[in-house]
N, C-alpha and C positions, 0 to 999 in steps of 0.2 A: 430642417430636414425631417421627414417622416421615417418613423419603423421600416417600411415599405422599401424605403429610400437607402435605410445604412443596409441592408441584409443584401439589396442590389450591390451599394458597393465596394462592401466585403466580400463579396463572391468576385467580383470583381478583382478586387487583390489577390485574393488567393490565386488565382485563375491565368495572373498575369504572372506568378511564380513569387509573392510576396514571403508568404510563410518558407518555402523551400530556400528562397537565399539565407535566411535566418535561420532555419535550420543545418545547411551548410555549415553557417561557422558554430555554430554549437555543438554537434557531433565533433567536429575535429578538435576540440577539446579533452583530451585523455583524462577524465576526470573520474576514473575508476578509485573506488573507496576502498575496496576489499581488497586490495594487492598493491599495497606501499605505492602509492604514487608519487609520484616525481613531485620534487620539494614546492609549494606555491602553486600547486596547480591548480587543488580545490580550491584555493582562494581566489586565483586569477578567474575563474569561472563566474563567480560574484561580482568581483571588482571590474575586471576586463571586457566582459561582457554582458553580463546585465545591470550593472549599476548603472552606466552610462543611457544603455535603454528605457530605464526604468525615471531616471533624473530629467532626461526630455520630456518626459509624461509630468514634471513637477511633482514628482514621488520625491519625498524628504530619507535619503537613506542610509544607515550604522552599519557597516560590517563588524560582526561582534565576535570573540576567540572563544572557542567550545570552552566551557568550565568543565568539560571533560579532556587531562592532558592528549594531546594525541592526536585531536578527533578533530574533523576540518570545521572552518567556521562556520557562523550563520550570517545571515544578511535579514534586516528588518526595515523596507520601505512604508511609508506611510504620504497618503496625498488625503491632506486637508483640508476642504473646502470652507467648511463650516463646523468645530466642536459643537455646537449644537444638534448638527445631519446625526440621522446613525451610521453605522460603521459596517463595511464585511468584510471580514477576516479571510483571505486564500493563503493555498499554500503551495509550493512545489518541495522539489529536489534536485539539485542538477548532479549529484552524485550517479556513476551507476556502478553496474558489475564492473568486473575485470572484462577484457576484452576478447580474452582466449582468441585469441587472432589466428592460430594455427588452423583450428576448426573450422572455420567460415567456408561457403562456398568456392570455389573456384570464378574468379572474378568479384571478389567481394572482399573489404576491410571494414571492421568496428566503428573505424574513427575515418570514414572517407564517406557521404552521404552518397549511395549510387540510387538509383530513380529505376525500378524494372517495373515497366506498366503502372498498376495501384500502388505499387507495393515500394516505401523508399527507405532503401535496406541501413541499418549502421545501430552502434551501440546507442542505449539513451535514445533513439525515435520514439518508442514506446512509452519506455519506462525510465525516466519521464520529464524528461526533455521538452519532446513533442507537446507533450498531454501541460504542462505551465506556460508554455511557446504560443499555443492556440488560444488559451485564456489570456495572455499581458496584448496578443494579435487582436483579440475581439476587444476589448476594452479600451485599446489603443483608438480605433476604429469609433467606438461609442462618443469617446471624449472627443475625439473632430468632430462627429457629427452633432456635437452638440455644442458647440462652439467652447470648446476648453471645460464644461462644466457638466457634471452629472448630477448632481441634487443629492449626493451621499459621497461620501469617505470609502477611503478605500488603504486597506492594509495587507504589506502581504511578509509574506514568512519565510524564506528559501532557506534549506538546509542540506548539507553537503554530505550528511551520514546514513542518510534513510534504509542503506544499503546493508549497514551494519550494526543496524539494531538501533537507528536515530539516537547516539549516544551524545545526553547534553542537551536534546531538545527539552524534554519534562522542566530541566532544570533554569533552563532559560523563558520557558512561560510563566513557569513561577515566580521569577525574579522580576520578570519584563510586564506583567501582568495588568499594569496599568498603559502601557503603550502598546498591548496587545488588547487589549480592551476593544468591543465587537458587540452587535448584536446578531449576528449571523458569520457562521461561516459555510464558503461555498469555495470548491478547488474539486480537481481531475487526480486521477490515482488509478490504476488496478483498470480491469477491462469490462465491457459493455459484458451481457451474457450472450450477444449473438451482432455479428458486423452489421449485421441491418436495422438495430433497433436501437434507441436511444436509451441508455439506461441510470438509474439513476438508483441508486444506495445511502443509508443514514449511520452507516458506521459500519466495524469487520469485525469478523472471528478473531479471538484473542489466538496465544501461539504459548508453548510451551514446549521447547526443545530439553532434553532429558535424557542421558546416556545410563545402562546399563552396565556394571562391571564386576567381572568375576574371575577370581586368580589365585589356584589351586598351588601353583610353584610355582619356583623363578625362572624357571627352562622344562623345554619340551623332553619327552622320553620316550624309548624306541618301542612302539606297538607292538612288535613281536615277542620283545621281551616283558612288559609291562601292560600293556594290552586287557582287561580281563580285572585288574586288581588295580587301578589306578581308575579314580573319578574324571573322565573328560567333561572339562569347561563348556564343548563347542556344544556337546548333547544336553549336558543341564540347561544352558541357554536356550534354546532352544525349545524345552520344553517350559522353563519358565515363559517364554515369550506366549506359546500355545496359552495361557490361563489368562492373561491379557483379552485377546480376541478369540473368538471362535474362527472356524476356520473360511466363512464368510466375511470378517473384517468386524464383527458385530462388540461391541468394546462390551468386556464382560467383568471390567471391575468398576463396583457400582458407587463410588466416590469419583468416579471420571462420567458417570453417565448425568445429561444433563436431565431437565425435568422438561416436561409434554411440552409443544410448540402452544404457543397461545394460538388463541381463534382467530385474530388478528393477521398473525403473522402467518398462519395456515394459509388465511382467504386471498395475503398478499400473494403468496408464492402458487396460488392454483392457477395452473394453465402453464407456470413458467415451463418451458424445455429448455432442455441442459443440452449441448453440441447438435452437431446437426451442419458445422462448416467443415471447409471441403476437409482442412488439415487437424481437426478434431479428432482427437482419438476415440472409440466405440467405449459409449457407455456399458460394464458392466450391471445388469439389468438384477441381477441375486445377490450383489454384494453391500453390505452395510447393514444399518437397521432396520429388521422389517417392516412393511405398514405403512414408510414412507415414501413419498417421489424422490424423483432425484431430486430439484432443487431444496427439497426441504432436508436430505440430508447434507447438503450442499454447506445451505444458510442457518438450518433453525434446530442443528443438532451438534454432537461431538464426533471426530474422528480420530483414531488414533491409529499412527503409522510406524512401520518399520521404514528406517530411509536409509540406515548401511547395516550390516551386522557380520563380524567378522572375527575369527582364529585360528589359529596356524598362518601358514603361507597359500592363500588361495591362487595366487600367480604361480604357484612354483611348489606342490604340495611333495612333503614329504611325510615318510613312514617314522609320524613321531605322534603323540598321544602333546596335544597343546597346553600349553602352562595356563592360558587366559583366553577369555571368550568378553567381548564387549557389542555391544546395540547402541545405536543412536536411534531414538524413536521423538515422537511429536505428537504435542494432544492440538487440534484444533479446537477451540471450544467457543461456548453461545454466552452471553450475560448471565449470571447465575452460578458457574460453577466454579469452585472453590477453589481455582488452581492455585493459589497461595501457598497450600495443602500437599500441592502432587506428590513432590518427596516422600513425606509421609505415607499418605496414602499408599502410593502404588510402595512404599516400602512394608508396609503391614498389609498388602494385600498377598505377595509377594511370600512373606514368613507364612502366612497363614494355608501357602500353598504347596510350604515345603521345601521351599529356598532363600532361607534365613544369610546364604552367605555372597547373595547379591547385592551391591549394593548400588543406588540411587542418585543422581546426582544430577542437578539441575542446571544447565546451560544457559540461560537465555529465556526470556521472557514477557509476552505482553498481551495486556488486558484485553477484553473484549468489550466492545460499546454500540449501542444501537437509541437511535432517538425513535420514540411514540410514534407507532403510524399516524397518530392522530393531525400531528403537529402540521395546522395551516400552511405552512414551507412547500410539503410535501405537493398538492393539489396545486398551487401557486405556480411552480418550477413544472409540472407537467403541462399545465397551461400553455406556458410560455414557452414551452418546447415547441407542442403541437401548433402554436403561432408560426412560429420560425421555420417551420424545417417539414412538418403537414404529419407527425407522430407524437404519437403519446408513449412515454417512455416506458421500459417496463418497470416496476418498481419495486426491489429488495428492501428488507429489513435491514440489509446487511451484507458484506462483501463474505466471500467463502473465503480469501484469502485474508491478511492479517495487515494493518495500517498502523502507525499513531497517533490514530483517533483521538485516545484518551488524553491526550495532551490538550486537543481542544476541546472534545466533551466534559473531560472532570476537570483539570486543571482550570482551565477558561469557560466553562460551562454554558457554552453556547449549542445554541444547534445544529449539528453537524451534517452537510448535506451535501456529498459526490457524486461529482457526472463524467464517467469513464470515456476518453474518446481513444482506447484501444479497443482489442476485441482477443477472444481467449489463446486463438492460433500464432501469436504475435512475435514467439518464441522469445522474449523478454528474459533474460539473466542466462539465456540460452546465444549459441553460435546462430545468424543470420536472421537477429533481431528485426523490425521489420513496424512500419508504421503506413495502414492503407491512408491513399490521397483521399480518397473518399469520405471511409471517415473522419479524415481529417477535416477536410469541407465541411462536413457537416455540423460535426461539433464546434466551427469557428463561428457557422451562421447561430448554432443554438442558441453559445453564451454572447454574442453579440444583444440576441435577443433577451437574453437573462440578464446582461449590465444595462440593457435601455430599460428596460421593465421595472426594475431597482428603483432608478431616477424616475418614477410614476408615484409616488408619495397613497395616491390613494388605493395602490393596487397590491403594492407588496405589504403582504403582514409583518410590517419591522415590528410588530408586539409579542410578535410570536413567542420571542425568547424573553419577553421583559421587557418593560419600556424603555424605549431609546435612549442609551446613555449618553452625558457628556464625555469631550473626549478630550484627556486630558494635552497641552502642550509637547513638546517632544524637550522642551529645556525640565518641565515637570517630572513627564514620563520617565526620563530614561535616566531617574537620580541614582538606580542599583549598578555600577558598574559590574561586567559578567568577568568574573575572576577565574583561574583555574581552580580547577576542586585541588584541597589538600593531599 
């Protein structure tokens, strides 16, 4: 069968509603991370339905128990042609939000796939369900068209926590690290920058969530009486948070500021435009760092936000001077800055500004990674786009939002390389989640063409990352049993 031939009858399947019935039982799956899910669920998502998909394909596969207590499993399939082939490492999630079901539309549930025009509404279409459903669809697809064999290995990595901070993953690459062994990885995440264009990113903004807090007494005191001589919390905050940003958003402490965008990563992002669909909301055109576009404040800078901030009783305000005043803020940041540090920093930025009795406290957090514009991958994969589908994709440095890249860039040190098949309106962790058929289409026919292209020995740069490794046994590989952490 020729190229020509599987993208025909890939379209084909989709067309005849292949991907949608599979999607069907996947959505109905409650397999929300964030909000206690029902006992065995996240694992049934693994074992129930996609191990069995994944074993028809002759993928060899471990469901493995987070080494973080608590936290749902992982699953690591592997199809072996040849230890000699190189290897590509994917990845999904089949975890999502909560399903906040109250919210949804009028004619719409989380966990019921309903089909309106493009648009095929339910929890997980987006994010991201859909977006690993379209990749094992395409590749499925590849392996018939080639009578059972693709000329490479294939490995893939499904994780049930990504939702909540992927707890357990770092710790399972590192232990699995031999049976995760790869010369490339390629997998779906996060959204295109516009429904109509293919897009394509080599890692994300790292993430730093961070609460401010400030507590003057143990209880509120009645303003009329006290008013005048007593220090309120909600006003100090307040002004502490003003020395943070200016009052355009421009981050004004300079251990949170990153360094100039390379020339590289400029020349990537010239021309990018930021929104522009119909459910996009209106770029503020003044706000941020000045000097820059938008995508380059997007991708190749730092942001930092206010995401609650809150004292007293905002629901129900009374006439009392508040004991405590707290912030929940967020640095988004580029390669390069020190977020190791933040605590620190914004705590000595902080005293230096005159509110020494704030204090800092760090929640949550993850690295930032981007692989070398340079890297052959990159030029290869747009290629093989513009083959398949008649575009050339646009192409990031980097995603704006935040992944667990670093698990396969530093951990597994491979080259990391995503092709989003959402798009930014998608309302993802949001009420009336939402996956276009369109792009769905599209992105099945891409990587169709990106798992044939693979099997072309002379055309993909498998040196990219290092020369093709062997790949060890799976009775070899998999000698570290994954234990619970102590």
């Amino acid at each position: 069968m020729s190229r020509e031939q599987l993208l025909e009858r890939t379209a084909a399947w989709f067309d005849a509603g292949g991907l949608l019935q599979e999607m069907r039982r996947r959505v109905a799956i409650a397999s929300a991370s964030d909000n206690q899910p029902a006992a065995g669920v996240l694992e049934a998502y693994l074992s129930q339905e996609m191990r069995p998909q994944l074993e028809a394909l002759d993928f060899e596969c471990s469901v493995l128990p987070n080494p973080v207590p608590g936290n749902g499993p992982m699953l690591i399939a592997r199809r072996i042609e040849d230890p000699a082939l190189p290897t590509v490492l994917s990845y999904g999630h089949g975890d999502t939000v909560s399903g906040q079901d109250a919210s949804w539309r009028a004619g719409l549930s989380p966990w019921t796939l309903t089909v309106e025009g493009d648009r095929w509404y339910g929890r997980g279409t987006a994010d991201n369900k859909g977006q690993h459903s379209i990749n094992l669809a395409a590749l499925r697809q590849v392996v018939a068209a080639r009578g059972g064999r693709l000329g490479y290995n294939v490995t893939l990595l499904l994780e049930m926590g990504e939702e909540t901070g992927s707890p357990g993953l770092r710790e399972v690459c590192a232990q699995q690290r031999d049976l995760l062994r790869a010369d490339v990885f390629i997998a779906s995440d996060g959204p295109r920058v516009h429904a109509q264009r293919p897009t394509l990113f080599m890692g994300s903004r790292g993430i730093v969530n961070f609460a401010l807090r400030l507590k003057y007494r143990d209880r509120a005191f009645h303003s009329g009486n006290w008013g005048g001589v007593l220090a309120n919390p909600g006003i100090v905050m307040a002004h502490a948070l003003a020395t943070l940003t200016d009052a355009r958003g421009r981050i004004r402490v300079e251990g949170l500021r990153p360094r100039p965008p390379e020339a590289a990563v400029r020349q990537a992002l010239q021309g990018v435009e930021i929104g522009g669909d119909a459910d996009d909301p209106a770029i503020d055109p003044a706000w941020g760092e000045p000097g820059l576009s938008a995508a380059e404040r997007l991708m190749a800078w730092n942001t930092l936000e206010v995401l609650a901030l809150g004292c007293g009783s905002p629901e129900r305000p009374i006439n009392a001077i508040p004991a405590s005043a707290i912030a929940h803020c967020q640095l988004r940041f580029v390669p390069g800055t020190p977020w190791q540090d933040l605590q620190g920093i914004v705590q000595r930025h902080l005293e230096s500004h005159g509110f020494p009795d704030i204090a800092v406290e760090v929640l949550a957090a993850t690295p930032a990674t981007r692989l070398g514009m340079h890297s052959p991958w990159i030029e290869w994969l747009c290629d093989s786009a513009q083959r398949s589908v008649g575009k050339r994709p646009t192409v990031l440095p980097n995603l704006a939002g935040s992944l667990p890249n670093d698990a396969f860039a530093e951990i597994l040190g491979l080259p990391t390389l995503w092709l989003p098949h959402s798009y930014p309106a998608c309302a993802q962790h949001a009420p009336n989640e939402h996956l276009l058929a369109s792009v769905a289409r599209e992105g099945l026919l891409l990587m169709a063409g990106v798992f044939w292209d693979l099997g072309e020995p002379r055309h993909a740069p498998w040196s990219a990352g290092g020369e093709a490794r062997s790949v060890p046994s799976a009775e070899t590989a998999l000698r570290s049993t994954v234990r619970p952490a102590a």
